[in-house]
N, C-alpha and C positions, 0 to 999 in steps of 0.2 A: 606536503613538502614544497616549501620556496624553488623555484626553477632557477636555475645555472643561468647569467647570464652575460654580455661582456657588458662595459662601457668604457669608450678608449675618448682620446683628445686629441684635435690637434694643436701643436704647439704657438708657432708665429701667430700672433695676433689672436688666440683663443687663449691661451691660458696666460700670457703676458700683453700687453699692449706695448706691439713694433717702433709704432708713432713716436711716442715717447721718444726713444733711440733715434730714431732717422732726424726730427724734430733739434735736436740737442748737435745732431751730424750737419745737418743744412744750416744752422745759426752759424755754427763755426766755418764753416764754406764760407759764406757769404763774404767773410774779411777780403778773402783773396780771389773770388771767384762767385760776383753778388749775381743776382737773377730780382728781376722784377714779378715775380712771381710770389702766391703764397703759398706756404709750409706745402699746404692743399692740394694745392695745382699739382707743385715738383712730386709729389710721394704718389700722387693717382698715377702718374704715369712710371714715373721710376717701379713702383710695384707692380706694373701692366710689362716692361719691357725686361723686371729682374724676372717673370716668369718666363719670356721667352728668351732670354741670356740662359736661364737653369735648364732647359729643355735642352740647347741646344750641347750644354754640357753633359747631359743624361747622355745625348744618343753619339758621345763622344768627339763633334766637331770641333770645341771648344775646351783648353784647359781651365782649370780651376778660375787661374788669375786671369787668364784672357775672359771670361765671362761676369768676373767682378769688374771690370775696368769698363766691360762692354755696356753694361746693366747703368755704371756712370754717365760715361762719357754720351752714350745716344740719348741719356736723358739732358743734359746740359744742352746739347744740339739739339733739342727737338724745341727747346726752347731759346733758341740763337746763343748760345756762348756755348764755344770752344774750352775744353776742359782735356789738359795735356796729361798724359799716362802716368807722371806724377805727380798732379792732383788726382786724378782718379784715386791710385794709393793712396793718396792721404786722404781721401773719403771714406774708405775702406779702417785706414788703421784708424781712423777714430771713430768708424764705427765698432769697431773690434774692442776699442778702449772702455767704449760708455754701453755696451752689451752687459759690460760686466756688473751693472749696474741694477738690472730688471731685475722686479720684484712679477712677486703672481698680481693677476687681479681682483680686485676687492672682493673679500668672499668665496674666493677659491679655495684658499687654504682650507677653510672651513668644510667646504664641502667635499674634497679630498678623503679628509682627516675620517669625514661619513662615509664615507663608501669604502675607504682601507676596511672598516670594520663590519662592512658584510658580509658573509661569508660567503653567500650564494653571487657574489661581483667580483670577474677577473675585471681588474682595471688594465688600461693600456692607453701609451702613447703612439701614434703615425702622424711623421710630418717628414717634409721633403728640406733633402739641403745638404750640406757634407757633412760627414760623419764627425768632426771635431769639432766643429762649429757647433751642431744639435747637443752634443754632447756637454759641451761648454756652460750652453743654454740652459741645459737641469740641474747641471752644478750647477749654476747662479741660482736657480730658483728653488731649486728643494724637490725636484722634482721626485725625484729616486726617495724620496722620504715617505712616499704614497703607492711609488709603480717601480717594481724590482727592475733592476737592469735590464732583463731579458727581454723585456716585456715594453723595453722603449725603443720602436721599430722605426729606423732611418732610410730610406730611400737611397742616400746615397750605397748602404753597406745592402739593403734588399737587392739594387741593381735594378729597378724599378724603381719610378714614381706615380706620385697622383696627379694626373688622372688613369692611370693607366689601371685596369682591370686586375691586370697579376699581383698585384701589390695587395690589393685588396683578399686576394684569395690566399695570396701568401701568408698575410697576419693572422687570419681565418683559421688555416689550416694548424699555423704553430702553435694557436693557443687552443686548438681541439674544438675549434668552437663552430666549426663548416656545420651549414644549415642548423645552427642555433641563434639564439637571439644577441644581435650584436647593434648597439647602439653607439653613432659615433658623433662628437660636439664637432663642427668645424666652423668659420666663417667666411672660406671661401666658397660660392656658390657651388660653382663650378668643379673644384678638385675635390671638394671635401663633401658636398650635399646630393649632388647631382650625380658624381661618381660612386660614393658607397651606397647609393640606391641602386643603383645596377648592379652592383655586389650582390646584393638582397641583403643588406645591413639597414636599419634604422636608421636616419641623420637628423637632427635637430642642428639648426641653422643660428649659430652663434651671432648676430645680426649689428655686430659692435661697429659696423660703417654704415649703419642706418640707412641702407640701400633698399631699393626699389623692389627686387625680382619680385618674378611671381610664387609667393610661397607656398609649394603647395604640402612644407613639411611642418615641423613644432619648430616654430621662432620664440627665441630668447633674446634678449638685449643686451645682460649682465646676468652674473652666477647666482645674482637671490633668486631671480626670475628662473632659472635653471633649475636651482633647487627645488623651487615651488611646483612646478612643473614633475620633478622626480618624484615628488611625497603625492603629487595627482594621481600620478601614475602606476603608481607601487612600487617601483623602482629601489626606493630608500624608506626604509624604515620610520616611523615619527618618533 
């Protein structure tokens, strides 16, 4: 008898590619609010400082808008330009606009579509962020087309985030699956690889910013690679 067992995702920059969107945000800045910087530079660190903007809205210091504005404007300063609370917005609603735009990435769908259909695999989504936003997010992308509602677990509505240990044992526990085998995709080191090892979850290290760490889990590059990897593993059927 095949064993039970989970395989979850997380969303930003695993199952869609962020870049794209930020990339398409920062062109359109530049009309009115240019940086001598590339795409590059601005999004390493905007990505590094919207984690500490989102934390600081977890443990409540900061409203929603105050830590979108914030995640801006300290990026704009960190690189000498000044960037006023209505640019900030309008960084924000265009990126709100061209959100609506993300597709999965290549070979996702596909392997979704394989894993819907085993039987012995709860699927499941965990990613951090506000609940309307995430949710937006899988509308756009078909998400709920592979992972029931239930079963797409937000941080903001957990009350928890990652890295935070409860979160972890939260999803665990709702989908029945505490001390069973739970395998999770993420690309962040840190939130997603680092912390659901100390869950006692599985991580495979979705590794789409071609970084360095030191890996000491299964790296993937892109979802063929992922695949190839499941069918190694027994995971997915051939």
């Amino acid at each position: 008898m095949t064993r039970s067992i989970a395989i979850g995702f997380d969303l930003d920059d695993t199952l869609y590619d962020r870049n794209e969107v930020y990339a398409r945000v920062y062109e359109s800045m530049n009309e009115d609010l240019p940086l001598e910087v590339s795409f590059e530079d601005f999004n390493e660190k905007y990505q590094e400082l919207s984690i500490e903007e989102y934390q600081a809205f977890m443990r409540g210091e900061k409203s929603k808008e105050d830590y979108r504005r914030g995640r801006v404007i300290r990026t704009y300063a960190y690189f000498g330009q000044e960037a006023t609370r209505d640019q900030a917005d309008r960084f924000n609603q265009l990126y709100q606009e061209y959100k609506n735009m993300i597709v999965l990435r290549p070979a996702a769908k596909e392997l979704l579509s394989r894993l819907k259909k085993e039987d012995h695999i709860t699927l499941f989504v965990l990613t951090n962020g506000p609940s309307p936003d995430q949710e937006l997010k899988c509308l756009a992308l078909g998400v709920k087309d592979y992972v029931t509602s239930e079963r797409v677990y937000v941080s903001d509505a957990i009350g928890h985030s990652k890295p935070d240990q409860a979160i972890f044992d939260f999803v665990a526990n709702d989908l029945q699956m505490a001390g069973k085998p739970i395998y999770y995709i993420g690309d962040h080191y840190g939130n997603d690889i680092e912390a659901s090892a100390r869950a006692n979850w599985s991580p495979v290290y979705f590794n789409c910013h071609q970084t360095d760490e030191c890996h000491h889990y299964p790296v993937v590059n892109d979802f063929k690679e992922l695949t190839k990897w499941m069918l190694k593993e027994g995971l997915l059927s051939h």
